[in-house]
C-alpha positions, 0 to 999 in steps of 0.5 A: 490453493493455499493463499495468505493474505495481508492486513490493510490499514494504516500504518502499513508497517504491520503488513509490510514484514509479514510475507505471505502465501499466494494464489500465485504458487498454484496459478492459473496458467496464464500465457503470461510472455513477460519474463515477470509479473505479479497480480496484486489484491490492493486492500490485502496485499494478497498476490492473485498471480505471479510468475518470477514475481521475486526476481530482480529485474531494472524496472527504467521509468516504474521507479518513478512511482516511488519517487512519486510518493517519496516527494508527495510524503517528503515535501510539500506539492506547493514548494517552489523549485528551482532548476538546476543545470544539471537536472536540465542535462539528463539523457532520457525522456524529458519535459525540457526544463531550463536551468532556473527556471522555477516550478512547484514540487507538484508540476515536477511530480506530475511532468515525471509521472505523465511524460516520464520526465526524467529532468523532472525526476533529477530537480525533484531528487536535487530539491528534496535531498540535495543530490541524487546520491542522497536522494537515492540513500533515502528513497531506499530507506523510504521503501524499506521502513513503509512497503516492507520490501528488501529485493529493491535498490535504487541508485537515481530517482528515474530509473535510467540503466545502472546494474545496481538499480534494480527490484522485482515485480512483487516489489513494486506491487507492495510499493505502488500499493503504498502508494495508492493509499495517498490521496495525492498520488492515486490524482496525479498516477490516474491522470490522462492529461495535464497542461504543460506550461513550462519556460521553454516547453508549452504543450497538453501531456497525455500519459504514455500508458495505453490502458489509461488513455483508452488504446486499448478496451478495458475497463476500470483503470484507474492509473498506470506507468510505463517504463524502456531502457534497452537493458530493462526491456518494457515495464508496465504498472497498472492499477485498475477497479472493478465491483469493490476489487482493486487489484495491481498489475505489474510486468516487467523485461518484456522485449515487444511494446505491445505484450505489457498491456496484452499481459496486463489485460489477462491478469486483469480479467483473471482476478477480476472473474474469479476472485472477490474481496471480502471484509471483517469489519473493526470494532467486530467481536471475537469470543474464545476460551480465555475472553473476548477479543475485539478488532481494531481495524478492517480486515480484508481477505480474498476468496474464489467467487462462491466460496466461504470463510470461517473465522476463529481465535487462536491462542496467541489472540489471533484472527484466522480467516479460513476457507471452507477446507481450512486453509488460513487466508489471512491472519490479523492481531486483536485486542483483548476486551477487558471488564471495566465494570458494570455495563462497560467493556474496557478495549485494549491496552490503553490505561483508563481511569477505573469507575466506581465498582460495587463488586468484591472489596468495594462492596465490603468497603461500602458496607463497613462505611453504612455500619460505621454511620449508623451505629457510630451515630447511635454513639454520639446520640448517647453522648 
């Protein structure tokens, strides 16, 4: 098996260039019946599972996931929104709005995440850019400079059929993962129901994801979205927890309603009876032939339960986690430790202010200063 991981600190932006290997190109077997899907390792991006997981697909309403922490990251949960006309027309699933009436940004976000709303999806889009075109030009700026990803297009906050919105499963696993990073998102994304009370709409939303609201046995789920057009077939993104593992489901072009969680719950189990998430703490140090090295962050990496790893330091300064047979499973900068004088250890590239050190030159300076003050002082008593 050869598996690459991911690093997992923020900012992100360090991971989401470096692609890896995955358990995924030696899978299990998996009767997997969506056309793709992907098993995501959360703390290191390490992908446990894929199958078609780069292919480009309509993902219908999992887009609002990245609409979602696009708004949270972009706006404030608190701002007040006004209803356009437009936004109340919008085909799809809605929370019927009504034009001016006026909602904060974080009612919008949670009636688009739990009841799909896709009027919701369009206010949010009008408030924070204008028009959904701007919108769009944005969110997939967004994506790119956070998450990394580049098989993703969107053309509409909601995910209604267009043949230019697209992305594949890997994708939205990097960009969920993102996601669940921000405390704001992880509340709203894992909740079961929340207390509409919309100008002409006032009822209890229940999430539509059927893992979520306990349809299904499973345990440790921790949030979820679901997604139909006929174009896209049935998509569905899981996140679930279970002893220290976090691990995100995705699946995607399914033709039966009930296959998404079917699928779901085999890649659950799959990861979470045969993998473990392990760590190499920051600030941990690292000897190799040309110094000491340090660190910065956590670093986490995934193992077959019941396995090792090794690590050591390349020449370049690099962490390499390694299996028991040798194979890299994640890759990780450190810094090199720099002598900053006795008892100290100066971390990094930062400039520090040097402190008084009795070595080399310094040492010759003092001794000179001593034989100035003594035998100069033996001068002026002559005098």
């Amino acid at each position: 098996m050869k598996i690459k991981g991911l690093l997992f600190w923020t900012p992100i932006l360090w991971l989401a260039f470096h692609p890896q290997a995955a358990w995924g190109e030696e899978r299990a077997d998996l009767p997997i019946q969506s056309d793709s899907a992907v098993l995501m390792e959360a703390k290191s991006g390490t992908v446990l599972y894929e199958k078609n997981g780069h292919k480009k697909e309509y993902p219908a309403s999992i887009t609002k996931i990245a609409t979602a922490i696009y708004a949270i990251e972009k706006g404030n949960l608190s701002d007040t929104v006004e209803i356009s006309e437009r936004a109340t027309q919008v085909d799809g699933t809605r929370v019927y709005l009504e034009p001016g009436e006026k909602m904060t940004l974080e009612q919008l976000i949670t009636g688009m995440v739990i009841n799909s709303g896709n009027d919701a999806a369009e206010a949010i889009a009008e408030y924070l850019d204008g028009s959904v075109e701007h919108f769009s030009a944005n969110l997939n700026r967004f994506l790119t400079e956070k998450t990394g990803v580049i098989n993703t297009h969107f053309t509409n906050p909601h995910g209604l059929y267009d043949p230019g919105h697209y992305t594949t499963a890997y994708d939205m696993a990097r960009i969920t993962r993102y996601a669940m990073e921000n405390g704001k998102f992880r509340r709203i994304f894992g909740l079961k129901e929340y207390p509409w009370n919309g100008k002409g709409w006032k009822t209890i939303l229940h999430t539509h994801h059927r893992l979520l609201k306990g349809e299904f046995p499973a345990e440790g789920i921790t949030g979820g979205k679901t997604g139909f057009v006929n174009e896209s077939g049935h998509t569905l993104v899981t996140t679930a927890e279970k002893d220290g593992m976090a691990l995100i489901a995705v699946t995607m072009n399914t033709p039966y309603k009930n296959v998404p969680y079917t699928d779901t719950l085999k890649m659950l189990d799959y990861g979470f009876q045969n993998f473990t998430v392990e760590k190499v703490t920051g600030q941990t140090l690292f000897p190799a032939e040309n110094g000491e090295y340090f660190l910065p962050h956590d670093v986490y990496y995934v193992l077959p339960k019941g396995e090792r790893a090794e690590t050591e330091v390349d020449r370049s300064g690099n962490l390499l986690i390694k299996s028991a047979d040798g194979t890299i499973l994640q890759e990780a900068p450190l810094e090199k430790l720099k002598p900053a004088g006795r008892g100290k250890i100066e971390k990094g590239p930062e400039e520090h202010r040097e402190p008084t050190s009795w070595n080399g030159m310094s040492i010759f300076s003092g001794l000179l200063l001593l034989f100035t003050f003594i035998f100069g002082g033996r001068l002026l008593l002559k005098l």
